[in-house]
MARMIKE-155087 format. One record per residue: residue in one letter; residue number from 1; x, y, z of N, C-alpha, C, O in turn. Coordinates in nm, 3 decimals, always signed. Example, Ala and Ser with C-alpha at 12.3 -4.5 7.8 and 13.67 -1.06 7.14 Angstrom:
BEGIN
A, 1, +1.319, -0.569, +0.780, +1.230, -0.450, +0.780, +1.320, -0.330, +0.780, +1.424, -0.332, +0.846;
S, 2, +1.285, -0.225, +0.708, +1.367, -0.106, +0.714, +1.290, +0.003, +0.787, +1.341, +0.114, +0.804;
END
This chain:
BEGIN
X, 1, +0.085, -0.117, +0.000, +0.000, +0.000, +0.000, +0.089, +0.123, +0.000, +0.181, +0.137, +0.081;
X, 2, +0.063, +0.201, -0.081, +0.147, +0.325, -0.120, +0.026, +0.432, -0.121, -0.071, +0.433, -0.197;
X, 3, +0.070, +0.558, +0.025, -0.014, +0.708, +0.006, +0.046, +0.748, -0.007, +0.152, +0.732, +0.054;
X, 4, +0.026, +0.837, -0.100, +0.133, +0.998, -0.101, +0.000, +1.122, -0.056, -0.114, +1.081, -0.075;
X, 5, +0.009, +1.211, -0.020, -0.009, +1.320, -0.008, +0.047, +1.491, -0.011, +0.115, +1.527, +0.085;
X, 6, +0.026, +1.562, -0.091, +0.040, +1.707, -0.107, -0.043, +1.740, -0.131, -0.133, +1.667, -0.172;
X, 7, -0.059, +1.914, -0.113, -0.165, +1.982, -0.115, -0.128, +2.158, -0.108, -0.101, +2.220, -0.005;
X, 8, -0.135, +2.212, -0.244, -0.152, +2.298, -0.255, -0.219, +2.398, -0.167, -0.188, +2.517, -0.164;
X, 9, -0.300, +2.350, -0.106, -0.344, +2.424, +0.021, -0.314, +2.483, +0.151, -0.368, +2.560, +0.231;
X, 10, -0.140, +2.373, +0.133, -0.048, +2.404, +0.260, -0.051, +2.352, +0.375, +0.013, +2.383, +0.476;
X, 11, -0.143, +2.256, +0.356, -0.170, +2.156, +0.509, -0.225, +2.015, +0.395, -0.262, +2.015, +0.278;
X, 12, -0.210, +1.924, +0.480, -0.191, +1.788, +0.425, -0.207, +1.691, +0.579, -0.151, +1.715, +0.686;
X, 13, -0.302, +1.576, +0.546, -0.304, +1.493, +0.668, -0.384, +1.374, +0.654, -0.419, +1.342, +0.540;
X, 14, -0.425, +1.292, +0.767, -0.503, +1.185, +0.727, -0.634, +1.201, +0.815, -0.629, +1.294, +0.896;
X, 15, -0.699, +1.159, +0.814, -0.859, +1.175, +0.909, -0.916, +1.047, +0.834, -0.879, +0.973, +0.743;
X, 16, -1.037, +1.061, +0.927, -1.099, +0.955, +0.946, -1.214, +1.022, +0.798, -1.242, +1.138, +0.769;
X, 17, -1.252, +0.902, +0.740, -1.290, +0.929, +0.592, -1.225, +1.034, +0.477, -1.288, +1.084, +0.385;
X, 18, -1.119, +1.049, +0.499, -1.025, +1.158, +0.428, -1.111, +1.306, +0.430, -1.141, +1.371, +0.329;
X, 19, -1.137, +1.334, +0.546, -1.155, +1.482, +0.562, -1.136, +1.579, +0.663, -1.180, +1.564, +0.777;
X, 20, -1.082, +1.665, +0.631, -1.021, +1.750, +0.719, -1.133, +1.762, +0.908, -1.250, +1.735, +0.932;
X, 21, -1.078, +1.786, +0.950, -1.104, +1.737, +1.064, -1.163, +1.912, +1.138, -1.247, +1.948, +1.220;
X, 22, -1.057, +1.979, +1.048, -1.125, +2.112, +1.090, -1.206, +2.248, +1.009, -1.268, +2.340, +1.062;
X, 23, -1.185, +2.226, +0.891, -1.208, +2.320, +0.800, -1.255, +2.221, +0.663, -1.167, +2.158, +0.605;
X, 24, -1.381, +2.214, +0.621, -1.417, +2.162, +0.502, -1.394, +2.192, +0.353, -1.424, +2.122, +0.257;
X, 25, -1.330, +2.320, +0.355, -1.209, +2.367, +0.243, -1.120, +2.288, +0.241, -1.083, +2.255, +0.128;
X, 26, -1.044, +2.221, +0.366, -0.917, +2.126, +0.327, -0.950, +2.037, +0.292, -0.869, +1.977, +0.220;
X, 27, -1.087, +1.969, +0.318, -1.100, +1.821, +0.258, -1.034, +1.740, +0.155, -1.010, +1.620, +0.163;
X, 28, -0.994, +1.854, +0.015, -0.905, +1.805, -0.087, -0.718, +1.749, -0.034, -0.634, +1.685, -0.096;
X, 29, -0.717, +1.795, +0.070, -0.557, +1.775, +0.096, -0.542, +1.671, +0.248, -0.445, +1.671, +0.323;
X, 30, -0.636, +1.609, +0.260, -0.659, +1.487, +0.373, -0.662, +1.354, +0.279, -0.729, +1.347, +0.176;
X, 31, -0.592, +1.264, +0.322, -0.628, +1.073, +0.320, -0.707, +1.042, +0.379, -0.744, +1.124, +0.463;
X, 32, -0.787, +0.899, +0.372, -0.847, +0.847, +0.479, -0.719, +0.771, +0.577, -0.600, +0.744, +0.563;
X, 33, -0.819, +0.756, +0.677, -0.722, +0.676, +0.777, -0.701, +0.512, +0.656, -0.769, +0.460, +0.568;
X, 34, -0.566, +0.485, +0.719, -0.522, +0.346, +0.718, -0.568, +0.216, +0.776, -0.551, +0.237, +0.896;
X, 35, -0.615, +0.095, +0.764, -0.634, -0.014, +0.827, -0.501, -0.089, +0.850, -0.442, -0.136, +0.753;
X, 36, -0.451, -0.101, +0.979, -0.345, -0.182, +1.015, -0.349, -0.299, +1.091, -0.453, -0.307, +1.156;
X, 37, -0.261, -0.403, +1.107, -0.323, -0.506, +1.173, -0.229, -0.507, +1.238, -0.146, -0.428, +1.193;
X, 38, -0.183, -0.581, +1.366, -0.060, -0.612, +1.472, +0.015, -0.699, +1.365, -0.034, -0.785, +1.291;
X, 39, +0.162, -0.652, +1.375, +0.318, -0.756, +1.306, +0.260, -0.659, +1.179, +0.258, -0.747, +1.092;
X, 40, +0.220, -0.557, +1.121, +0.260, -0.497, +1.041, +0.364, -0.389, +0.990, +0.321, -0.287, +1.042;
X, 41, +0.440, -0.366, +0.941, +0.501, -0.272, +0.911, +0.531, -0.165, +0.813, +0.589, -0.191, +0.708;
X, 42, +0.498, -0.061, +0.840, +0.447, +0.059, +0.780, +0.606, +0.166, +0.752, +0.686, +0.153, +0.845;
X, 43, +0.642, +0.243, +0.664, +0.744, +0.326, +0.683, +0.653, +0.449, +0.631, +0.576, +0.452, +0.535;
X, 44, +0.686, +0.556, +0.732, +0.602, +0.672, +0.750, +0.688, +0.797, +0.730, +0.730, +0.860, +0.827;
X, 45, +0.719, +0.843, +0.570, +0.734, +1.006, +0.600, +0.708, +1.111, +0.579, +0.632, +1.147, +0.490;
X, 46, +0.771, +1.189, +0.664, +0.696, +1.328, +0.696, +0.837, +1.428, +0.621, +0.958, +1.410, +0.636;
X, 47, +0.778, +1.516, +0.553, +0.858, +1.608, +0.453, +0.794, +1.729, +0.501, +0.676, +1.746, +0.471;
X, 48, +0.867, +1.838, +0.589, +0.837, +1.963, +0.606, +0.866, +2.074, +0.513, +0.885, +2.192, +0.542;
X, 49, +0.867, +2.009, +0.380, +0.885, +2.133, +0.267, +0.864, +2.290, +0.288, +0.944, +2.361, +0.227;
X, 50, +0.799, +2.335, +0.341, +0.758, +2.472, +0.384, +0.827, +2.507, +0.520, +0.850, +2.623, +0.553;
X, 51, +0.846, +2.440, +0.568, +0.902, +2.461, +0.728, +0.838, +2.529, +0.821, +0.874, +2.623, +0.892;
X, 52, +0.710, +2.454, +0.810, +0.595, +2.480, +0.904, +0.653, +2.458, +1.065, +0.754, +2.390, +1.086;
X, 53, +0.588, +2.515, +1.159, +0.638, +2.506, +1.316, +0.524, +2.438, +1.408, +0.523, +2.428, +1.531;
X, 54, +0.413, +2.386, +1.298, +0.256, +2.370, +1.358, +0.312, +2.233, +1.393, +0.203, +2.186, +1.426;
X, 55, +0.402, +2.124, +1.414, +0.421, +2.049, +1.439, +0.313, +1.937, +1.397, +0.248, +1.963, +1.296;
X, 56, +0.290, +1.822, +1.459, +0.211, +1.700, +1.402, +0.185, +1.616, +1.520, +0.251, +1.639, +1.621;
X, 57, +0.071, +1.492, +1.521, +0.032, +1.412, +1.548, +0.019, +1.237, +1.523, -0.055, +1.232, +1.425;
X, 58, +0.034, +1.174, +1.540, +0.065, +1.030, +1.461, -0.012, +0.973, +1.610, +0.025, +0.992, +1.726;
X, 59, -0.121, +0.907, +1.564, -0.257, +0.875, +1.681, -0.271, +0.746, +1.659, -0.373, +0.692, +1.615;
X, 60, -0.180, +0.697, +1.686, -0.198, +0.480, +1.676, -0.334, +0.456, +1.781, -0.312, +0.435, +1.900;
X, 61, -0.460, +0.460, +1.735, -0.530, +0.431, +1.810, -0.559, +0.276, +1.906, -0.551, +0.158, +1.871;
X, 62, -0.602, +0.354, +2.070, -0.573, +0.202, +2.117, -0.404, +0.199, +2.200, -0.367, +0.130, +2.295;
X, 63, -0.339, +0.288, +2.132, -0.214, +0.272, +2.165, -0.127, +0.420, +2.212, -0.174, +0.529, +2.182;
X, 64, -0.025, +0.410, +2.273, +0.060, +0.574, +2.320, +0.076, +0.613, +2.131, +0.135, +0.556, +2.039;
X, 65, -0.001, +0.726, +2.142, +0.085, +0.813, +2.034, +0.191, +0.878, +2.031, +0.232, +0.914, +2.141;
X, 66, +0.268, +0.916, +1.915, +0.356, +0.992, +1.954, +0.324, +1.176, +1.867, +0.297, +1.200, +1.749;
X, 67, +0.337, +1.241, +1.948, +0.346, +1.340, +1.949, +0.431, +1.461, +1.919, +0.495, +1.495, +2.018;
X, 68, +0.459, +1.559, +1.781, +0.570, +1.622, +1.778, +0.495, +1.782, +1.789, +0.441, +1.818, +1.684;
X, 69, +0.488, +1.875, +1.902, +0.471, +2.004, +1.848, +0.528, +2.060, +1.941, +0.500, +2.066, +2.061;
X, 70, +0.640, +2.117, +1.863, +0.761, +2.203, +1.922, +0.701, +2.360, +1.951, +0.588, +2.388, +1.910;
X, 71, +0.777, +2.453, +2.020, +0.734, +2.545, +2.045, +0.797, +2.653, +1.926, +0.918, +2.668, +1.939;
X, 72, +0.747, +2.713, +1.836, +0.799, +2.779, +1.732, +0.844, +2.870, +1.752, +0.793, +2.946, +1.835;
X, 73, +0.986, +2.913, +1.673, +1.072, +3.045, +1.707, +1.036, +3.127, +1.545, +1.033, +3.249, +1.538;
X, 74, +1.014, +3.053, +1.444, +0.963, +3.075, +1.367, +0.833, +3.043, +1.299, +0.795, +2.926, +1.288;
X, 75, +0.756, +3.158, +1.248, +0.641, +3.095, +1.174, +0.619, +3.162, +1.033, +0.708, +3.240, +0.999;
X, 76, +0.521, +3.145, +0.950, +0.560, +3.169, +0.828, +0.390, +3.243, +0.786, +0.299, +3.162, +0.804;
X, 77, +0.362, +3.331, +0.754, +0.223, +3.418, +0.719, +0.163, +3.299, +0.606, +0.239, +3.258, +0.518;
X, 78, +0.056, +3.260, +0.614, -0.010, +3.177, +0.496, -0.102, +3.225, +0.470, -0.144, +3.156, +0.377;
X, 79, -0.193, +3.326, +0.493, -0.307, +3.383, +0.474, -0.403, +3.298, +0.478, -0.470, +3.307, +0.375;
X, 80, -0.449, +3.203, +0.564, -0.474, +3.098, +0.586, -0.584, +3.043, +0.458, -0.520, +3.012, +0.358;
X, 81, -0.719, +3.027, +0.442, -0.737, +2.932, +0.322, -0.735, +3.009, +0.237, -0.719, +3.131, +0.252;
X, 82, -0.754, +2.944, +0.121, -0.761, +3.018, -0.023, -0.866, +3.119, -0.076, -0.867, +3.212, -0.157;
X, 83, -1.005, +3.022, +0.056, -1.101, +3.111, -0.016, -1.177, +3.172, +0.106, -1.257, +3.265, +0.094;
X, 84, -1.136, +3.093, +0.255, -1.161, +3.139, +0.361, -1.090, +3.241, +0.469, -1.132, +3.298, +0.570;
X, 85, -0.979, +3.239, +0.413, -0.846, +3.312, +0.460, -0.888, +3.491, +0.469, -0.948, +3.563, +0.389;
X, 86, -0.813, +3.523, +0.635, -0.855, +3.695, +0.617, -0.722, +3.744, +0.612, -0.620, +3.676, +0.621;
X, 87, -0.728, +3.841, +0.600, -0.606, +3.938, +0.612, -0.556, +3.981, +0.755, -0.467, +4.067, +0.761;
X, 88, -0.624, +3.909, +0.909, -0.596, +3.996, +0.946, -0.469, +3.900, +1.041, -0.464, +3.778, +1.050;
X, 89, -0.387, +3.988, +1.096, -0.245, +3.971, +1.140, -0.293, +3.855, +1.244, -0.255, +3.739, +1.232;
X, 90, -0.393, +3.903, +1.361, -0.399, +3.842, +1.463, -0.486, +3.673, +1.475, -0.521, +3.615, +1.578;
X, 91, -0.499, +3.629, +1.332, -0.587, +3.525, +1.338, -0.465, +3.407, +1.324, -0.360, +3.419, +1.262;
X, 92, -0.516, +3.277, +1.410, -0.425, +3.182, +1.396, -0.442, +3.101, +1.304, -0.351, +3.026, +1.267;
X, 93, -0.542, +3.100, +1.259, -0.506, +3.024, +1.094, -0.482, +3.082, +0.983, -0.467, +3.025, +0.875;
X, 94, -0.474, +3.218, +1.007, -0.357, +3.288, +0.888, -0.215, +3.278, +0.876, -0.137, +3.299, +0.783;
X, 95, -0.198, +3.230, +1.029, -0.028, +3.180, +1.029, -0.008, +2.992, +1.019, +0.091, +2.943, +1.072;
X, 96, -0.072, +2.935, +0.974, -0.098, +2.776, +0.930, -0.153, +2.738, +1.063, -0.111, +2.634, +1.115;
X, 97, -0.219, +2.791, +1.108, -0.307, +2.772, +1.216, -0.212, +2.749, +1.337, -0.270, +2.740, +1.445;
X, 98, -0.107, +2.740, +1.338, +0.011, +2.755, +1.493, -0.012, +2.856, +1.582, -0.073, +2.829, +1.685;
X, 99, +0.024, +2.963, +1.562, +0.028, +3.048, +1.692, +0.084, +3.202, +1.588, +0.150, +3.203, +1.484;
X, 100, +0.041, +3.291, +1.649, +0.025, +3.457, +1.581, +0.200, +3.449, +1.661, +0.247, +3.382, +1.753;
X, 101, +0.256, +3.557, +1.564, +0.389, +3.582, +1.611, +0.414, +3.699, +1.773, +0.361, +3.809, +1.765;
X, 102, +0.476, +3.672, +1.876, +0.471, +3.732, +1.956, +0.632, +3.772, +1.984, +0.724, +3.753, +1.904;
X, 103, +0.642, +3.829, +2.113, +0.807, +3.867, +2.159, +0.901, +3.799, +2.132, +0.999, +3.842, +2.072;
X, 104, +0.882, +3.641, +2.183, +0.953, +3.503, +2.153, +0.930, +3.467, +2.038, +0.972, +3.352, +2.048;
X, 105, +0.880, +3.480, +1.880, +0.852, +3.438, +1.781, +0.878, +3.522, +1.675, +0.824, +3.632, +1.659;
X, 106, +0.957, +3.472, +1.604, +0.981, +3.567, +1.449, +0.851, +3.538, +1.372, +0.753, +3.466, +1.392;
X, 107, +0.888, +3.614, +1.286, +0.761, +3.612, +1.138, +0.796, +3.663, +1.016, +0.833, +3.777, +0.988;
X, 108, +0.778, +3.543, +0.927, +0.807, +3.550, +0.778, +0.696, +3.568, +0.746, +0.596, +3.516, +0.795;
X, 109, +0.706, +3.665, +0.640, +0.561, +3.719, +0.553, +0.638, +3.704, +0.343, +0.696, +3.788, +0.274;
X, 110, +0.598, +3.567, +0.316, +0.655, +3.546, +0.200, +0.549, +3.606, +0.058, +0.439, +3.661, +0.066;
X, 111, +0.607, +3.581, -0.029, +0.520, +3.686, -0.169, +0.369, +3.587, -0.215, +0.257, +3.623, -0.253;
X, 112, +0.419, +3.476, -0.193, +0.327, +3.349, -0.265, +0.242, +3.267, -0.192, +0.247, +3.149, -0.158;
X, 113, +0.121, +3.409, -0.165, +0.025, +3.371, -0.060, -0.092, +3.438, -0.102, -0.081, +3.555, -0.138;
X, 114, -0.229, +3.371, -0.104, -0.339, +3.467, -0.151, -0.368, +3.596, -0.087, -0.441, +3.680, -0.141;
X, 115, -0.308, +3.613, +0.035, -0.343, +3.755, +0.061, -0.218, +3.836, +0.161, -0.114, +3.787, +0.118;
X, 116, -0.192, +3.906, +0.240, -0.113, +3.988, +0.321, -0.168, +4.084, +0.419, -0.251, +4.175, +0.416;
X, 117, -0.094, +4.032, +0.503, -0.148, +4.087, +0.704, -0.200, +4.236, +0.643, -0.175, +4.312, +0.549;
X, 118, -0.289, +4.225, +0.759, -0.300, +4.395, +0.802, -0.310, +4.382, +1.012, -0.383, +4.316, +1.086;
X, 119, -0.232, +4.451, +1.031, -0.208, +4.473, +1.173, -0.336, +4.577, +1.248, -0.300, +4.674, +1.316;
X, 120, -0.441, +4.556, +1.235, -0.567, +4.641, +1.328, -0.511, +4.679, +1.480, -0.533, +4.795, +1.514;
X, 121, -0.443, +4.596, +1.571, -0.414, +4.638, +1.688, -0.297, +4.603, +1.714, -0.244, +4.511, +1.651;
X, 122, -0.221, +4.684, +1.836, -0.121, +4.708, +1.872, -0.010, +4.540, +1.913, -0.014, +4.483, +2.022;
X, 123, +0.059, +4.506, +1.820, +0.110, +4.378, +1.794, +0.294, +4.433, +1.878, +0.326, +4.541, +1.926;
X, 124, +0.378, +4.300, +1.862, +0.493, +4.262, +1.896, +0.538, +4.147, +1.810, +0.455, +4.065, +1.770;
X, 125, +0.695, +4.136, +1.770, +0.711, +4.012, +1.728, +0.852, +4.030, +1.763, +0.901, +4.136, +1.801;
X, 126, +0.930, +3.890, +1.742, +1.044, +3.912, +1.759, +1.137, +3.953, +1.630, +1.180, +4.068, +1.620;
X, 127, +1.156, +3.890, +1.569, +1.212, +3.941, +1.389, +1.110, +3.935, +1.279, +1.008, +3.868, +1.296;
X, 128, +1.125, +3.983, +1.197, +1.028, +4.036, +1.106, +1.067, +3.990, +0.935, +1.091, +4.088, +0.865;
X, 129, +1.071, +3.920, +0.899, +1.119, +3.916, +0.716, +1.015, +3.950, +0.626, +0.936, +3.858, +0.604;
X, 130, +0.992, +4.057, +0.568, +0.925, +4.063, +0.436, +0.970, +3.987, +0.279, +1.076, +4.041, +0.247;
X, 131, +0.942, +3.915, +0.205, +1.018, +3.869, +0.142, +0.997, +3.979, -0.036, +0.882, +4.022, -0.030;
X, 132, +1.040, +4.010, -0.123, +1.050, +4.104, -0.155, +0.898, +4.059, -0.234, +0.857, +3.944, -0.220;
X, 133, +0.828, +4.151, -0.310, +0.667, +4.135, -0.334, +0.585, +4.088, -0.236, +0.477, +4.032, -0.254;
X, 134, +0.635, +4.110, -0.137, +0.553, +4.096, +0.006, +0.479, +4.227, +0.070, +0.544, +4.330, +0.053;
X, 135, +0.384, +4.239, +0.124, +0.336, +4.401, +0.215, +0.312, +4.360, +0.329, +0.307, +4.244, +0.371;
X, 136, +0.298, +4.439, +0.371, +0.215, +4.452, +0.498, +0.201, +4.585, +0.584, +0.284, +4.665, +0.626;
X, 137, +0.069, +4.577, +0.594, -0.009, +4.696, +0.648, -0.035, +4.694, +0.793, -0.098, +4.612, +0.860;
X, 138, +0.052, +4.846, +0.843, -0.005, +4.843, +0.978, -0.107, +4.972, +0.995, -0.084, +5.091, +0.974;
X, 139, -0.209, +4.918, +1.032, -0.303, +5.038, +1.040, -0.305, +5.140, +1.088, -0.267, +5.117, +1.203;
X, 140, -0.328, +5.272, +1.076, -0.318, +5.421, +1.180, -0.368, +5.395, +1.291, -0.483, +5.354, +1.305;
X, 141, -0.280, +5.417, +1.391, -0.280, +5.428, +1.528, -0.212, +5.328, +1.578, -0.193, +5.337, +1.699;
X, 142, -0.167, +5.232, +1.525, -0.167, +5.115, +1.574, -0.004, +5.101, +1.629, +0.067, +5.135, +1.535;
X, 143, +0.073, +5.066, +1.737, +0.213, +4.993, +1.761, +0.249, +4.908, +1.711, +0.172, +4.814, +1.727;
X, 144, +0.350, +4.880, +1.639, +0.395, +4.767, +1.572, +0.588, +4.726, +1.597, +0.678, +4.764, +1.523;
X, 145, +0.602, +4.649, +1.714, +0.722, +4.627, +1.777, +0.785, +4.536, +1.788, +0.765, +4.451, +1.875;
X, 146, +0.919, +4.530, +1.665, +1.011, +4.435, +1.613, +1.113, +4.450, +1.743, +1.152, +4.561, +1.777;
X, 147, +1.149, +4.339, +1.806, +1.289, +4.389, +1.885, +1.381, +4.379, +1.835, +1.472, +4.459, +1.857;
X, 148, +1.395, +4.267, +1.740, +1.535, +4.298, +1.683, +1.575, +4.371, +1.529, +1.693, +4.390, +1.498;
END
């Protein structure tokens, strides 16, 4: 048995009837779950092409899972879905649904994304990359505080 999975959508996974588990826009970029039996052996990989920080899950049901979600020093702007996605800075599934960038957290804002932050209220991050055809808007009035 051979799955592959990618997804243009920027998230990719398996669920139970191959559908996204949280957002019915991703449905196209989910597998169904696998049927496994005991004395089987499976080789499982995981390719972080994007260098997402949202870490992952692997749920051997019945059994200890193992668990990877690191605490991110970096995260990367995705404008989260294609057709559900907002612009605005502070939503966590505009950053691949991980965590909004704060004091402890840099933030990449790359060109090849359906849309680009706008900062409504008074934000912090730790480093900042625009990548060049990149924007981002901080609104009048608003603080916007890179430390480094």
């Amino acid at each position: 048995m051979v799955a592959c999975n990618f997804s243009y959508l920027g998230v990719t996974g398996v669920a139970a009837g191959g559908n996204s588990p949280i957002d019915p826009g991703f449905d196209g970029a989910y597998e169904p779950t696998i049927p496994v039996l005991a004395g089987e052996q499976y080789t499982i990989v995981i390719q972080n092409f994007t260098g997402s920080t949202s870490g992952f899950t692997i749920d051997y049901i019945g059994s200890t899972g193992i668990n990877y979600a690191p605490s991110p020093s970096i995260i990367n702007w995705t404008g989260g879905h294609i057709t559900t996605g907002t612009t605005a800075w502070a939503t966590t599934a505009n950053w691949g649904g991980c965590t909004i960038p704060t004091c402890g957290i840099s933030a990449v804002i790359g060109s090849l994304v359906p849309r680009f932050p706008v900062i409504s209220a008074n934000q912090s991050v730790n480093d900042l990359t625009i990548d060049a055809g990149a924007t981002l808007t901080i609104n009048a009035g608003v603080t916007f505080n890179c430390l480094r």
